[in-house]
Every structure is written in structure tokens, then in C-alpha cells.
C-alpha positions in Angstrom: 132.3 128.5 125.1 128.8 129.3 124.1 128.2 132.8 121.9 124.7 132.5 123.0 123.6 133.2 126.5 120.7 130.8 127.8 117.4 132.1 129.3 114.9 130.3 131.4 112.3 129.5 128.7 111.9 125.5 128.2 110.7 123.3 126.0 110.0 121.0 128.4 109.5 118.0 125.5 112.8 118.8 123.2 114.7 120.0 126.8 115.9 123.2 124.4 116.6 126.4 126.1 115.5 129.9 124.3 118.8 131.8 123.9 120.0 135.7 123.2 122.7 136.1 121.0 125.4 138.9 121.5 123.4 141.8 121.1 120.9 141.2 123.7 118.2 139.8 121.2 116.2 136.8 121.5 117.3 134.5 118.9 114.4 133.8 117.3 113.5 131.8 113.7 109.9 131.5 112.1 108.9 128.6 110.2 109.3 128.6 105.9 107.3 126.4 104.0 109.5 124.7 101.4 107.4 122.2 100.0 103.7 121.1 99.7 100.6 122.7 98.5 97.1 122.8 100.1 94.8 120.1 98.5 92.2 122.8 96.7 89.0 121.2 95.7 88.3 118.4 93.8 91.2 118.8 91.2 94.8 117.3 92.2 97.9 119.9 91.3 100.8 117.8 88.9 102.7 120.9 89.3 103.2 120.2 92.9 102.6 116.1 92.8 103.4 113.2 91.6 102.0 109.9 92.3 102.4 106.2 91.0 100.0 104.0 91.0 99.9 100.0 90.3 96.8 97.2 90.0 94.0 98.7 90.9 95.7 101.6 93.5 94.6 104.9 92.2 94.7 108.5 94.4 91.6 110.7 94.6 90.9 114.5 95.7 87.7 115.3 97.2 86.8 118.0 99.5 90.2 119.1 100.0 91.7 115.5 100.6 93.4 113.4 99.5 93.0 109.6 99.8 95.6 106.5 98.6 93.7 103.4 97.6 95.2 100.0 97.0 91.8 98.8 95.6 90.4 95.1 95.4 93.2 93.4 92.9 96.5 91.8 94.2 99.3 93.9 95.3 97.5 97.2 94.6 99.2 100.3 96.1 99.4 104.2 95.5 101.7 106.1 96.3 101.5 110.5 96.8 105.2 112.5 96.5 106.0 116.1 96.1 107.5 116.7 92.6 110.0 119.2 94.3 112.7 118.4 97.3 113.0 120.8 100.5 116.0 122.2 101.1 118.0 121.4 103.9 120.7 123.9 105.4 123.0 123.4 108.1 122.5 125.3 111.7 119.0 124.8 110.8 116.2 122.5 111.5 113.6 121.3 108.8 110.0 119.7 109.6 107.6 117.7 108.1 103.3 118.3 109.0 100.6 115.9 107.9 97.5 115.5 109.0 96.3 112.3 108.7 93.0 109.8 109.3 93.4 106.2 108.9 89.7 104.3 108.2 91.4 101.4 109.9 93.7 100.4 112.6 96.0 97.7 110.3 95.5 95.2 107.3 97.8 92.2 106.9 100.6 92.5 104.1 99.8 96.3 104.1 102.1 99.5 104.7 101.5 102.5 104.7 103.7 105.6 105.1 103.7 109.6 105.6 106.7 111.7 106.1 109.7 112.9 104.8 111.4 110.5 102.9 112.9 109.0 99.2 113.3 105.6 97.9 116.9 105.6 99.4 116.8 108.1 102.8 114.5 109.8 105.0 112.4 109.5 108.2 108.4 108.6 108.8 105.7 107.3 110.3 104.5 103.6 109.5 101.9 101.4 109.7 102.9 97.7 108.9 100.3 95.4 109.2 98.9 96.4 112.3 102.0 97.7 114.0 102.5 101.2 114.2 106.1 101.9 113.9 108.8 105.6 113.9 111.4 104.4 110.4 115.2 105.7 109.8 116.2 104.7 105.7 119.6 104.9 104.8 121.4 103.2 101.5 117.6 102.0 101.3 117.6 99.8 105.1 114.9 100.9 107.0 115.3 101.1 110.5 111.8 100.4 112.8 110.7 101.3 116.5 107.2 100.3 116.9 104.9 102.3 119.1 105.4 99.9 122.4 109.5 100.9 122.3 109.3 104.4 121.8 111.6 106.1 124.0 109.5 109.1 125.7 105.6 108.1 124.5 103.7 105.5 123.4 100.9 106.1 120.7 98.0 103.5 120.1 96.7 104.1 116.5 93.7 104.1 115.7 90.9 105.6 113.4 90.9 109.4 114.4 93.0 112.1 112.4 96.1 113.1 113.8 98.6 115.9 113.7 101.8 113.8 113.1 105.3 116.1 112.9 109.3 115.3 112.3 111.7 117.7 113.6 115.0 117.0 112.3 119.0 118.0 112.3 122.0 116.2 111.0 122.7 115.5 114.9 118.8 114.2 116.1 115.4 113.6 114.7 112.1 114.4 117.3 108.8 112.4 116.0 105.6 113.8 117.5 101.7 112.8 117.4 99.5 115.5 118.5 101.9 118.0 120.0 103.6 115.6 122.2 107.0 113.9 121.3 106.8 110.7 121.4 110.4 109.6 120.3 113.9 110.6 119.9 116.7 109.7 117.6 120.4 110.1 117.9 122.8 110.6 115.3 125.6 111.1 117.8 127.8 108.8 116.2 126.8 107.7 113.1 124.6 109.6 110.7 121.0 107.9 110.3 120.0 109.3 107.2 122.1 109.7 103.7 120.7 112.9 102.5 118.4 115.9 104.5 117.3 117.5 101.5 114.0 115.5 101.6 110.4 115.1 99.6 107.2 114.7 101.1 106.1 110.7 100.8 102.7 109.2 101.4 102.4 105.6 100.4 99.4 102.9 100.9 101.3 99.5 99.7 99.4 95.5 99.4 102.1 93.3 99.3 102.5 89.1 99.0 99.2 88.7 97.2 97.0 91.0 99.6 93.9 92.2 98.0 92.3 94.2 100.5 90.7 97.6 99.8 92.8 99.8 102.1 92.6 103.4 102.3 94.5 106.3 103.6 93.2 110.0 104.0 95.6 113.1 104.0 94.3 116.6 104.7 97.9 118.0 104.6 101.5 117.5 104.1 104.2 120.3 104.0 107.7 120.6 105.1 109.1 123.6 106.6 112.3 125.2 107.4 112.9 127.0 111.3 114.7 130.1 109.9 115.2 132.3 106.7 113.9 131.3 103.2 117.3 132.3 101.8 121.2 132.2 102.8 123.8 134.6 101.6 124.6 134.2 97.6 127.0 133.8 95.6 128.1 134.9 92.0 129.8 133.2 89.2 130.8 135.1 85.9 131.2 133.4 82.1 132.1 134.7 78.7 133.2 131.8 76.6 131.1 128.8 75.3 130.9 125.9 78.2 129.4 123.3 80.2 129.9 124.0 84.3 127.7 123.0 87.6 127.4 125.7 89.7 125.6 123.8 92.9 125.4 120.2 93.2 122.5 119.4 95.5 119.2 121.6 95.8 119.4 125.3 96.2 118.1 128.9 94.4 118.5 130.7 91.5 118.6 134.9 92.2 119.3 136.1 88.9 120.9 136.0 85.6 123.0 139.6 84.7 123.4 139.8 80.9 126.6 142.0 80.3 125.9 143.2 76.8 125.3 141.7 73.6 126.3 138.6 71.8 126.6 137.0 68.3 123.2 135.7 67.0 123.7 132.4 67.5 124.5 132.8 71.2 122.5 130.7 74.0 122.3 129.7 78.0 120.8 126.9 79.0 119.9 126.8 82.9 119.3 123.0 84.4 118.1 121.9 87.4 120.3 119.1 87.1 124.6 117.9 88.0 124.7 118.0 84.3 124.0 119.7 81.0 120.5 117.8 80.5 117.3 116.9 82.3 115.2 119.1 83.7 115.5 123.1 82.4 115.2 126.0 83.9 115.4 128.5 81.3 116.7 129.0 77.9 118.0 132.7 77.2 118.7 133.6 73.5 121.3 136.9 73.4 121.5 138.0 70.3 123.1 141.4 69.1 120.3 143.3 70.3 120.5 142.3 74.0 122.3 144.7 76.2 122.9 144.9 80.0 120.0 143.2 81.4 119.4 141.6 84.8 116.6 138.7 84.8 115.0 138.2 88.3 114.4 134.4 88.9 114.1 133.7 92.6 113.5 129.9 91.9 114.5 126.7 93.9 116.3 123.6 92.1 116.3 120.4 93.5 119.4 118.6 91.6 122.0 121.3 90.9 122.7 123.9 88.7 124.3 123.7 85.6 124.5 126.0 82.9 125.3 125.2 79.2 126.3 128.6 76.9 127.1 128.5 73.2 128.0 131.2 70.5 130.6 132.7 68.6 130.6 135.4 70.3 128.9 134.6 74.5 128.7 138.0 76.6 129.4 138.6 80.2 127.0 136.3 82.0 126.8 136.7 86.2 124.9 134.1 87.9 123.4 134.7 91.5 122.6 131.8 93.2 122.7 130.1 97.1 
């Protein structure tokens, strides 16, 4: 039995039906950016990307885009990722945007990629060759429908920009091209992708010798959340010198509550990581002058959380985290 009763507003593409929950509200949820950052100017942003380039691939920034070049030497390619994951949360749905113009309409022993996706899961758009396909990875196998199978609309590509968007649950992933859904996949039995908690990827790959000059514009790429930036927290409390995770998987940081002081010597060390190492968060020195303190972080990690504390003396440390 449903909580939620159903009202006659359709999406006539996804077949979803608006719904009020038990206390006569329309159940509503506004989209949260989680990950991506506009492409301002001429200069690109390493705090927000990374890219990897090989042979004569390169990426460039210019009037706000951004453009993947394999360049004129053998198996060239370049490849665009956001340095941070988006979080994914169950009951909700995630979605990737990019806007993207291809100078082209296919090279041979070239792919080229935009969507959510890692070297080992995810979901995106593809153009192989010249066949334009929708790609499932899991365990690193790649899944294809090209454009001429696609189960509610067919797409031709060719050399216009397009608004290109992946909804997507741990139950079904929606692809769309310009508003309209184009295809559908089902998870209803086995799950099609290992992990949701996704970065943005844009890749322009020559392969088997190719050296063609092959380009690939992007004006945007984000990924979004339906629903609330944040879920209910928990706590965790420490006094004694120790290694623990917290979270494994990505998540956020609240706050730090310092209980009083500690012996001069005493340290925590916050990682984004499943372990005691890699990538820090903060480093917090509590001496004997430190009293009650709370430290506002609001932050996303990507990995985990782990702390690390050490001292003769380590105070009363509460962590607030989701």
C-alpha cells in the first residue's frame, strides 16, 4: 500500500505520476548541484578538474569552453574528469547535464564520451567511430545500444550542440537528447552499475594507430541531485589515541566539537579516505590552551572518513557527519 496518494499530473516521457504525501502536500524535490563548475574564461579550474592527456591530446578553455583534442600523432586522446564524486543517496535520483557540440559526425578508431562515469562503473553517451551509442559499465564491461535500437527514440548525431541528460536510480537509468527520452534501462533484476556515487567524464580517445585531429567541445557538465543537499547526521565521540573510519563511501563533514583541552602533543587528523592516509581534510592541533570549541566544516568527501588522533592526553572529540 502506497503512503503517497497519486494525482493527475504526468510525465508523459518517464510515465511518473506527481504525488501528495500524508499531509496533503505535493511532494516536491528541487535539483542540487553536486558536482561541476562553469567553465569561466580562458583559465581551466584544477580545483574542480582533472584531466590526462597522452601523444599529442591536450584540453583547452576558451570563451567559456572547453575542447578535448587528440591532435595529429598516433593514439592521441584527452580526457576531462571532475576531481570530486557526486553523491548518491537512496530514495533519490541523481543526474548528469552536458552540453555538447561535436565538429564531426564520427572518425574511425575514435571514441569519445560524456557522462557520468569511472574507469570501472557508470553510464554515458558515446560516439564510436561513427556510431552513436547509450553505455552501462560494470566491473569495467561496457554495455552498448546504438542510436538505431534505442527503445523509445532514435537520435541521428550530428554537428549541432545538444542538451544531453541521464536520470538515474539503483532500479532504472532514463538517457535524454534535447528534452526528449530517448532510452530506458532496467535494473529490475540485476544491477547495471557497481557504484552510483559517480564523477563527471568527458573523453576524446584515437586508438589502433589513428592520427586524426579530432575534437570535442563542452559548454557544460554538472551532476545534480532531485532533493535535499543534506540527510540527517550522525555523531561519533573519541577521547583516546586511534585510528577509526567513520563513513566508507562519499558523504559530509558538519562539524568537529572540541570538548576541552589536551596535552601539547595532542592531534586529529581528518581524511577523505577508508584509511589513515591520502587525501586530508584537516589537521587540528589541541593543545592545553584549547577549550570547548565547535569547528563548522560543512564539506563533502568522496572516499570516507577517517580520523587519526594522538596525544598523551586527547580530549572529547564529537564528529558530525552524514
Amino acid at each position: 500500500m502506497s503512503y503517497f496518494a497519486e494525482v493527475n499530473l504526468k510525465d508523459n516521457q518517464s510515465t511518473k505520476l506527481v504525488k501528495i504525501d500524508p499531509m496533503r502536500q505535493l511532494a516536491t524535490s528541487n535539483p542540487f548541484r553536486l558536482v561541476g563548475a562553469n567553465f569561466q574564461g580562458s583559465t581551466k579550474d584544477i580545483n574542480f578538474w582533472t584531466e590526462n592527456v597522452a601523444a599529442a591530446g591536450s584540453v583547452t578553455q576558451i570563451s567559456n569552453q572547453i575542447t578535448l583534442i587528440t591532435g595529429g600523432v598516433a593514439n592521441g586522446s584527452a580526457l576531462y574528469t571532475s576531481n570530486h564524486a557526486s553523491r548518491y543517496i537512496a530514495g533519490c535520483a541523481n543526474f548528469f547535464r552536458g552540453v555538447i557540440q561535436l565538429p564531426d559526425t564520427g572518425a574511425v578508431n575514435n571514441i569519445r564520451a560524456w557522462g557520468a562515469f569511472l574507469a570501472t562503473d557508470g553510464m554515458f553517451f558515446e560516439l564510436n567511430g561513427t556510431t552513436f551509442n547509450i553505455v552501462t559499465r560494470i566491473g569495467s564491461t561496457d554495455t552498448r545500444v546504438p542510436a538505431a535500437s534505442f527503445n523509445v527514440a532514435t537520435f541521428a548525431i550530428d554537428t549541432n550542440v545538444h542538451t544531453y541528460e541521464i536520470w538515474y536510480t539503483n532500479s532504472k537509468i532514463w538517457f535524454f537528447i534535447d528534452d526528449i527520452l530517448r532510452h530506458i534501462v532496467s535494473a529490475a533484476t540485476t544491477p547495471v552499475i557497481g557504484t552510483y556515487s559517480l564523477k563527471i567524464g568527458l573523453s576524446n580517445i584515437n586508438a589502433s594507430g589513428s592520427t586524426s585531429n579530432v575534437l570535442m567541445n563542452i559548454r557544460a557538465a554538472s551532476i545534480y541531485r532531485f532533493g535535499s543537499d543534506k540527510t540527517l547526521p550522525i555523531f561519533y565521540n573519541v577521547a583516546i589515541a586511534e585510528t577509526r573510519t567513520l563513513k566508507q563511501g562519499p558523504g559530509q563533514l558538519h562539524k568537529v566539537i572540541l570538548g576541552g583541552p589536551g596535552s601539547n602533543n595532542s592531534t586529529c587528523t581528518i581524511y577523505d579516505n577508508t584509511s589513515g592516509a591520502g587525501t586530508k581534510i584537516a589537521t587540528l592541533t589541541i593543545n592545553a590552551a584549547v577549550g570547548l570549541t565547535t569547528l563548522i566544516f560543512d564539506t563533502a568527501f568522496a572516499t570516507g572518513l577517517t580520523y587519526v588522533t594522538v596525544g598523551t592526553t586527547v580530549p572529547s572529540i564529537t564528529f558530525v557527519y552524514e
